[in-house]
C-alpha positions in Angstrom: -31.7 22.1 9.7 -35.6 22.3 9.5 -36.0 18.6 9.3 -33.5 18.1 12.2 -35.5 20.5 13.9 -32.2 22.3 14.4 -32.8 26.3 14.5 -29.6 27.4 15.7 -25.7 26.6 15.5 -23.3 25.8 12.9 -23.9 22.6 10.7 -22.2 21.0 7.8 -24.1 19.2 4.3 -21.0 17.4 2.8 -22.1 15.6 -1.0 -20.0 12.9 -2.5 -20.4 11.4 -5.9 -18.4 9.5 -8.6 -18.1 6.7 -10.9 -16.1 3.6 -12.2 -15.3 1.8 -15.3 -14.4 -1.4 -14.8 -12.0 -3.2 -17.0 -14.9 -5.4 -18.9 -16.7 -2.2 -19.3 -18.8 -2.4 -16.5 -19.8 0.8 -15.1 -21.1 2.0 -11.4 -22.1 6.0 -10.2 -23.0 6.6 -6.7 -23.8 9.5 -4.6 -23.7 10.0 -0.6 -24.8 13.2 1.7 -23.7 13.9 4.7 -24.8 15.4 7.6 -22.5 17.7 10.4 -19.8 14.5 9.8 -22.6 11.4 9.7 -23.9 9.7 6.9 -27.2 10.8 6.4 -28.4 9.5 2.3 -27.5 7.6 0.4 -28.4 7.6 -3.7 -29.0 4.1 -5.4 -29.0 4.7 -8.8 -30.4 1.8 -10.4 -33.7 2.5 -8.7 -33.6 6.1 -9.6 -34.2 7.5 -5.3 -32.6 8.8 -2.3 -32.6 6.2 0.4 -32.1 6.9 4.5 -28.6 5.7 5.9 -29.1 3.0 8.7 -28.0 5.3 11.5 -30.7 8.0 10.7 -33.9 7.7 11.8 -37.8 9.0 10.5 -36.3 12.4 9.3 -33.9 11.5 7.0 -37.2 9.8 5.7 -38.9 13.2 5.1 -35.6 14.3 3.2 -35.4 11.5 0.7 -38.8 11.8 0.2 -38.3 15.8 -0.7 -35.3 15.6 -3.0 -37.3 12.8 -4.5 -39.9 15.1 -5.6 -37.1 17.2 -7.1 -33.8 15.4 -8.7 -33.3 12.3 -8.9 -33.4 11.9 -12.7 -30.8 14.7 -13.0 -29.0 12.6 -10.5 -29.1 9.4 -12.4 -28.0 11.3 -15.6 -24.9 12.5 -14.4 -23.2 9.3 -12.2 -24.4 7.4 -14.6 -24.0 9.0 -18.3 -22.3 12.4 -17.5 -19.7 11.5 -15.1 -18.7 8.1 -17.4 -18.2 10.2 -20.7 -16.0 12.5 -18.6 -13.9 9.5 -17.4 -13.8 8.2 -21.1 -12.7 11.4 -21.7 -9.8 11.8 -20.0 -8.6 8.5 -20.5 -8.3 9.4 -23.7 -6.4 12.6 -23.4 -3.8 10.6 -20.7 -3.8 6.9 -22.5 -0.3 6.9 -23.3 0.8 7.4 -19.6 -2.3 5.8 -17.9 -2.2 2.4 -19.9 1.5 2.6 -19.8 3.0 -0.7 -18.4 6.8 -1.0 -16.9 8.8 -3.3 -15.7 9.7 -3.3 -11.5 13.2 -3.2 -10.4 13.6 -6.0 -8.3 16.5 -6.2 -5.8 16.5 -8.9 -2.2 19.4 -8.8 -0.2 20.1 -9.4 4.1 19.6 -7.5 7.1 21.2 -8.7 10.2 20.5 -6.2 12.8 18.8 -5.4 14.6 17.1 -8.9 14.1 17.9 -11.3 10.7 15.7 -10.3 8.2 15.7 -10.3 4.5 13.7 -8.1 2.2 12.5 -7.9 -1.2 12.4 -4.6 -3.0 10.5 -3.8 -5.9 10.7 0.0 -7.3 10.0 1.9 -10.9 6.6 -0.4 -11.9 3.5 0.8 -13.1 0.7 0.8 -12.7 0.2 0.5 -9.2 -1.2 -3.1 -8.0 1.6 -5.6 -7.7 1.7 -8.9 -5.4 5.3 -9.5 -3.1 5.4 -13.4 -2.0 7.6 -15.6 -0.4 8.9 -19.0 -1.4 10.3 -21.6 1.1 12.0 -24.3 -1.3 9.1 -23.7 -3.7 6.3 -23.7 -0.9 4.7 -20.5 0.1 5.4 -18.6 3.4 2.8 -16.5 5.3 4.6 -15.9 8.4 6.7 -13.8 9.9 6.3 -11.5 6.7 5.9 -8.0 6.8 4.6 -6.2 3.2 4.7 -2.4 3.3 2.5 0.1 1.7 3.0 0.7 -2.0 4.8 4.2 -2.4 5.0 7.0 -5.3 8.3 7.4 -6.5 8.8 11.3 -7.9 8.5 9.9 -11.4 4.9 8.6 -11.0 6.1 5.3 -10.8 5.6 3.3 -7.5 7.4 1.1 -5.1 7.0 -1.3 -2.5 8.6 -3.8 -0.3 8.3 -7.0 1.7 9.7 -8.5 4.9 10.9 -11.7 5.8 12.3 -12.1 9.0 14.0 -15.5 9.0 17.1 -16.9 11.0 20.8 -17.1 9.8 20.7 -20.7 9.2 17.7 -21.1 8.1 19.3 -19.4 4.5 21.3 -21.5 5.1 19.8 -25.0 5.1 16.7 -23.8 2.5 16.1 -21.9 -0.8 14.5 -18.7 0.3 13.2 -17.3 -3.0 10.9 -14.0 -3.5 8.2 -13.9 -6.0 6.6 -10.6 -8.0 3.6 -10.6 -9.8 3.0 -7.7 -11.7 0.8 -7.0 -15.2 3.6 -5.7 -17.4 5.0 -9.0 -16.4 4.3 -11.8 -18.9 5.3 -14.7 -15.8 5.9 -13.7 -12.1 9.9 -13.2 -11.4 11.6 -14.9 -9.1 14.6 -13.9 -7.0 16.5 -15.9 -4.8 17.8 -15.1 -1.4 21.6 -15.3 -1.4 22.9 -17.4 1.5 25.2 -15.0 3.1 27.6 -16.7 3.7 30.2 -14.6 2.7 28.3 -11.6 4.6 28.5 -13.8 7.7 32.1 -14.3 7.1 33.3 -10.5 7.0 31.4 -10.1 10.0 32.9 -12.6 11.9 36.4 -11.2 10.2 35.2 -7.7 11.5 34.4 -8.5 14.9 37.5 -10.8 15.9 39.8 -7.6 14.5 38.0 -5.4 16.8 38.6 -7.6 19.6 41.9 -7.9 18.8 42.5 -4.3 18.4 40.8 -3.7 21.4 43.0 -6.1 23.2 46.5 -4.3 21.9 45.2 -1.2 22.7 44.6 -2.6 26.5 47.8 -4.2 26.8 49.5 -1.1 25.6 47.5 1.4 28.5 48.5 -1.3 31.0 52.2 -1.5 29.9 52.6 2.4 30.0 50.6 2.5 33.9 53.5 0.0 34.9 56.0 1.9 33.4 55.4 5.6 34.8 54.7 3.7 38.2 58.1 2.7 38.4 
């Protein structure tokens, strides 16, 4: 507040820190504080000092030059020893279900209203990152596709979805086919689009019954009007 030159009023310090492991072993910390809901410092631990965000000006200057003087080796210790032995460390107590690897469930099948779509559900995979693409008699689609968000299933497992809003004949005339990548997948699986035909069919059947039930049950309201009129 002093450096601010703020004397009065309620202000917030927010801190943020972590680290990664990467999957080659490489290994990142970093470090951020924040100022009543701005970035105010950042921490670049390689060179072992508090830097000024870009949207700060001269005082945030003063600051990194303070907590300098003070921390930064204690800093550089834990985002980049402290907090990496703790991530080793839980890994290990949690392999068996963090490095675990299954299968998705993979089911595509027809929408035809509002609008002709078809989608492509994938559901019980882990872990997390999986790839949903589309296939056009073996060349790949990019529009008119719409890929949701990947979800948490209550088992921990995930699921996810993709969109493919194509016409009725269209299926038709090409082999629609939808393609899932995933790493407890030793090659991507495919899944074809059924043609829906026999879809198309029962709701053609469907709709001439109504009609014709709708034009029995007219003729039978008109006969009974002529008959109590006479």
């Amino acid at each position: 507040m002093k450096n601010f030159n703020h004397t009065a009023g309620v202000h917030t310090l927010q801190l943020m820190y972590g680290c990664e492991i990467d999957n080659d072993g490489t290994t990142r910390g970093h470090m951020q504080l924040g100022y009543d809901g701005k970035d105010f410092l950042n921490f670049d631990v390689n060179n072992k000092t508090w830097i000024s965000a870009k949207s700060q000006d001269e005082i945030s200057k003063q600051t990194c030059d303070f907590i300098n003087n003070v921390t930064t080796e204690d800093w550089k210790n834990y985002v980049g020893i402290d907090c990496i032995n703790r991530i080793n460390e839980y890994m290990s107590y949690g392999r068996e279900i963090l490095e675990r690897k299954v299968v998705p469930e993979v089911s595509v099948f027809q929408k035809h209203f509002p609008s002709p779509e078809v989608v492509c559900h994938t559901t019980g995979f882990f872990p997390k990152p999986l790839n949903i693409t589309w296939q056009k008699d073996g060349e790949d689609v990019h529009e008119n596709v719409e890929l949701g968000e990947t979800l948490h299933n209550q088992d921990g497992s995930f699921q996810k979805r993709s969109i493919l809003k194509v016409p009725a004949e269209e299926l038709q005339k090409h082999n629609y086919t939808c393609v899932v990548q995933h790493s407890s997948l030793e090659k991507e699986l495919v899944r074809e689009v059924p043609k829906g035909g026999g879809s198309i069919a029962i709701i053609s059947a469907v709709v001439a019954a109504l009609v014709a039930l709708v034009a029995v049950v007219a003729g039978i309201v008109v006969w009974k009007k002529k008959k109590n009129s006479g």
